[in-house]
C-alpha positions in Angstrom: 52.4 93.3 121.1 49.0 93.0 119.8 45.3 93.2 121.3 42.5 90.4 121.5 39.7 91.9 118.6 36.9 89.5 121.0 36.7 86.7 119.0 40.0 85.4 119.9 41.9 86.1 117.0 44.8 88.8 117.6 45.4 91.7 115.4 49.0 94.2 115.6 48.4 97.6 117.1 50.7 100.0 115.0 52.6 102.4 117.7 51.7 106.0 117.6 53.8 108.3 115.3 53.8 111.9 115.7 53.4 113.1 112.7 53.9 117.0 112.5 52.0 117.6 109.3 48.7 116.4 110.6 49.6 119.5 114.1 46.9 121.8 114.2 47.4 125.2 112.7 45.5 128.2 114.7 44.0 131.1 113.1 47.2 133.0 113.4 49.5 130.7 112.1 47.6 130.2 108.9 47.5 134.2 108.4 51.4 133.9 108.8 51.8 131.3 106.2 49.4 133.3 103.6 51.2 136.6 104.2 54.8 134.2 103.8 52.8 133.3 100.3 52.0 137.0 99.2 54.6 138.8 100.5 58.5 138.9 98.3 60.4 139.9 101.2 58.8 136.8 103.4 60.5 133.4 103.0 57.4 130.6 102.2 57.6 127.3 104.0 56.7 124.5 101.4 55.0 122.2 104.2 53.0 124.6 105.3 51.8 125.7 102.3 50.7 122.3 101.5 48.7 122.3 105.2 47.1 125.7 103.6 46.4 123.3 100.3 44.7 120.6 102.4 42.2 123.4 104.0 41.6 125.1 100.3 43.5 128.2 101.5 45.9 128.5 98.7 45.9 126.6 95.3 48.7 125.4 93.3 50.3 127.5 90.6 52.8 125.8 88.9 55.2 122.9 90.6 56.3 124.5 93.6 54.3 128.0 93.7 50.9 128.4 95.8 48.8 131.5 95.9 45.4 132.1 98.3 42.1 131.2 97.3 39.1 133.5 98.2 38.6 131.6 101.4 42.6 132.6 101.9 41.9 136.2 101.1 39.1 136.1 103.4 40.9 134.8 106.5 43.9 137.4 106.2 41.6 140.1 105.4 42.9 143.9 106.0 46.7 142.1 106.3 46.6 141.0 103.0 44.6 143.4 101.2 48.1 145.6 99.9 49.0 142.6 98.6 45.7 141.4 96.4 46.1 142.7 93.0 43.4 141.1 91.3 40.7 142.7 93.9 43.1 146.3 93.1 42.1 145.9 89.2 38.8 145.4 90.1 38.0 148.6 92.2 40.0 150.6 89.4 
């Protein structure tokens, strides 16, 4: 199992791995795993919220804890606003 690199020499070709923390995430998904962040009543999936990480959506709080970043707030929009306090105090 290998592959000729041209010059004669042969080099290993690792097999493909699927590797479902590199799957896309669509729009739609990602505003399901902020409102999962946000919302008490939702249950938050920890992968995902490291996908959301990756992509500057959320940032870390604490060892295990992630809340949005603007760019998170942004994407969920009118869903999430109920649940922004920070932007509440600032209209008061």
């Amino acid at each position: 199992m290998g592959a000729d690199s041209g010059d004669g020499l042969r080099y290993r070709v690792a097999p493909r791995v699927r590797r479902p923390y590199l799957e896309t995430m669509t729009d739609a998904d990602r505003i399901e795993a902020l409102l999962d962040i946000v919302d008490d009543s939702r249950t938050e999936q920890p992968a995902v919220s490291e996908q959301l990480a990756v992509l500057g959506l959320v940032e870390r709080r604490g060892k295990a804890r992630f809340w949005p970043t603007n760019a998170g707030w942004n994407l969920m929009s009118s869903l999430g606003r109920p649940f922004d306090v920070a932007s509440s105090a600032r209209r008061a």
